[in-house]
N, C-alpha and C positions, 0 to 999 in steps of 0.2 A: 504494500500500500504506500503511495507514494504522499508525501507531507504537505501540508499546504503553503503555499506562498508566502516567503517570506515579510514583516510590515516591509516597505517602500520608504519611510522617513524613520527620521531621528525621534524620537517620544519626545525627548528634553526641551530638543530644537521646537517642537512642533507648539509646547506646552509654552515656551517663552514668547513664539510670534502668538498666539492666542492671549495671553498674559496682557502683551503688551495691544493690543487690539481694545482686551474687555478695558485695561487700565486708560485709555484715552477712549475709549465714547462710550463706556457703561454696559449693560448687560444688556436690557432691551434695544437698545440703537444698535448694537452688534447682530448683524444679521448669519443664518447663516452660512449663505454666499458670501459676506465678508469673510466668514472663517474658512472655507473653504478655499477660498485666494489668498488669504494671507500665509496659511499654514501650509498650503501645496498641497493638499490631500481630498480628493476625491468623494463625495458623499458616503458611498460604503463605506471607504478605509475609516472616516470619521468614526463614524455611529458605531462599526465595531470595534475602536478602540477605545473611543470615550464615550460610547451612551449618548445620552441626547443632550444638547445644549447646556440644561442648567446642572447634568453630571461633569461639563465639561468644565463650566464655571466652577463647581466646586474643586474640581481638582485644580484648576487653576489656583483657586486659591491657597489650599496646600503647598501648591507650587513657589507662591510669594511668601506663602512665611519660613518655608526653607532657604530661599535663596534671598528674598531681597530685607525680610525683617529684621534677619541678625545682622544687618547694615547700620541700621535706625538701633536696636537693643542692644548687642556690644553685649559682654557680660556683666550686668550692673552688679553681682555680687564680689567680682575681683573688683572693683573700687575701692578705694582707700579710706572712702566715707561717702554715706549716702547722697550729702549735700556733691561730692563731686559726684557721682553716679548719673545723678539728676541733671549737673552740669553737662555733661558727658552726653547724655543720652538726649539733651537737645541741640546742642552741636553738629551730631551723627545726625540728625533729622536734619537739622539746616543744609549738612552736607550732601545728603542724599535725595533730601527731595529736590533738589535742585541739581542733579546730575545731567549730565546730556545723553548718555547713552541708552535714559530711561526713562518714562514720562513724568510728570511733575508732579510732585502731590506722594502721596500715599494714596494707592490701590483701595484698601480695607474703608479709610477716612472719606477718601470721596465715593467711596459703593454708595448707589440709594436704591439696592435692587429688594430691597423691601418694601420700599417705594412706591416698587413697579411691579408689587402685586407675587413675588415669590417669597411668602413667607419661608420656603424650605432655607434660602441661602440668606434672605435679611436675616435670619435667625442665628446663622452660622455668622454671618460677619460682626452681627450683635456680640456673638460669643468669641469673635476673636480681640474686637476693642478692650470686652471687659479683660478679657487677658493679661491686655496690655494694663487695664487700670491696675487690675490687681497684684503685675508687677511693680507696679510705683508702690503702691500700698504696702509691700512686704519691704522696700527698699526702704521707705520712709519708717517704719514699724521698728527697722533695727537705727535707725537713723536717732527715732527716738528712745529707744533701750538701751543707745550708747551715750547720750544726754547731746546729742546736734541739735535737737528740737524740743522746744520748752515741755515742760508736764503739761499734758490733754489737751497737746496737740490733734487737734482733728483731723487724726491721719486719710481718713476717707475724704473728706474735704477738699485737703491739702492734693492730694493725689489725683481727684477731677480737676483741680484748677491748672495743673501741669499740664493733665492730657490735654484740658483744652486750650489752651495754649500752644500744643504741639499740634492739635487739630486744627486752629487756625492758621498755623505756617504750613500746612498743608494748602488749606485752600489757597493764600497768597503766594505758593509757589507756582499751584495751578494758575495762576491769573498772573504770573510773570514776576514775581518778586524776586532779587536776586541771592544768592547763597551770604551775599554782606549783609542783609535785611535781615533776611533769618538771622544769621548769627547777632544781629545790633537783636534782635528782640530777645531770643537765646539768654543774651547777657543781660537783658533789660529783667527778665522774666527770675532769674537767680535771686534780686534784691525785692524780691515777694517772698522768701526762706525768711521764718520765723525767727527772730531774734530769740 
């Protein structure tokens, strides 16, 4: 019995031009004749490698938090103090969102595909933001068990006002800010650290 045909593409390759497609026009604007042109792949080879569209989104998203989040995350637990970790990890966002070789913004911050009526994947991207919060929350948690941050400190608090602030230099990256902006608010955003 002879084996069936080998895929035709790269998976990685295929999964980066789809990545970077959903990352610059969203989930619903992305047709799937865009994906089919962008990725080089054929409507069968599609459907039986990734499932249908929004299987396709979800792996993408996988996709981004292996390759492009630990760009932005860095390891905030090798930090020398949470106050730098926090420094740290909006820097790496100034940096990154503001790359050329990839689109602007943050992927996960600008999704509004829950927006557009797929609870299955708003729910998943829901749950990848809070991820991120609840990385600042553990960063900040030791930050304060080592005395960086006054007693009851509202670390939950404390931790959305970061993200969103790192969510807003998301969207001013997406609308053209440059990587010196980011980093001038970056710095700006530091002397909000609780005395």
């Amino acid at each position: 019995m002879g084996r069936g045909r080998p895929r035709e593409f790269d998976r990685v390759e295929a999964l980066n031009k789809a990545m970077d497609l959903f990352w610059r026009k969203g989930y619903t604007a992305t047709s799937m004749s865009d994906l089919y042109q962008a990725m080089g792949i054929k409507s069968p080879s599609l459907y039986a490698a990734f499932g249908s569209k929004e299987d396709l989104y979800d792996e993408v998203l996988q996709h981004y938090e292996q390759c492009i989040a630990p760009l932005i995350w860095g390891d905030m637990a090798s930090e020398t103090s949470a106050k730098a970790a926090v420094a740290r990890w909006l820097e790496r966002s100034a940096q990154t969102l503001t790359r050329s070789d990839i689109p602007n913004g943050c992927m996960v911050t600008l999704s509004a595909v829950g927006c557009e009526g797929n609870d299955r994947l708003g729910n998943r991207v829901r749950q990848l933001r809070a991820r991120g919060i609840d990385m600042l929350k553990a960063t900040l948690a030791r930050g304060l068990s080592q005395g960086e941050l006054p007693a009851g400190t509202d670390i939950d608090a404390l931790a959305k006002l970061y993200a969103s602030i790192q969510q807003g230099m998301s969207i001013q990256a997406r609308d053209g800010a440059s990587r010196e902006t980011l980093l001038a608010i970056a710095r700006m955003a530091m002397a909000l650290w609780p005395a």
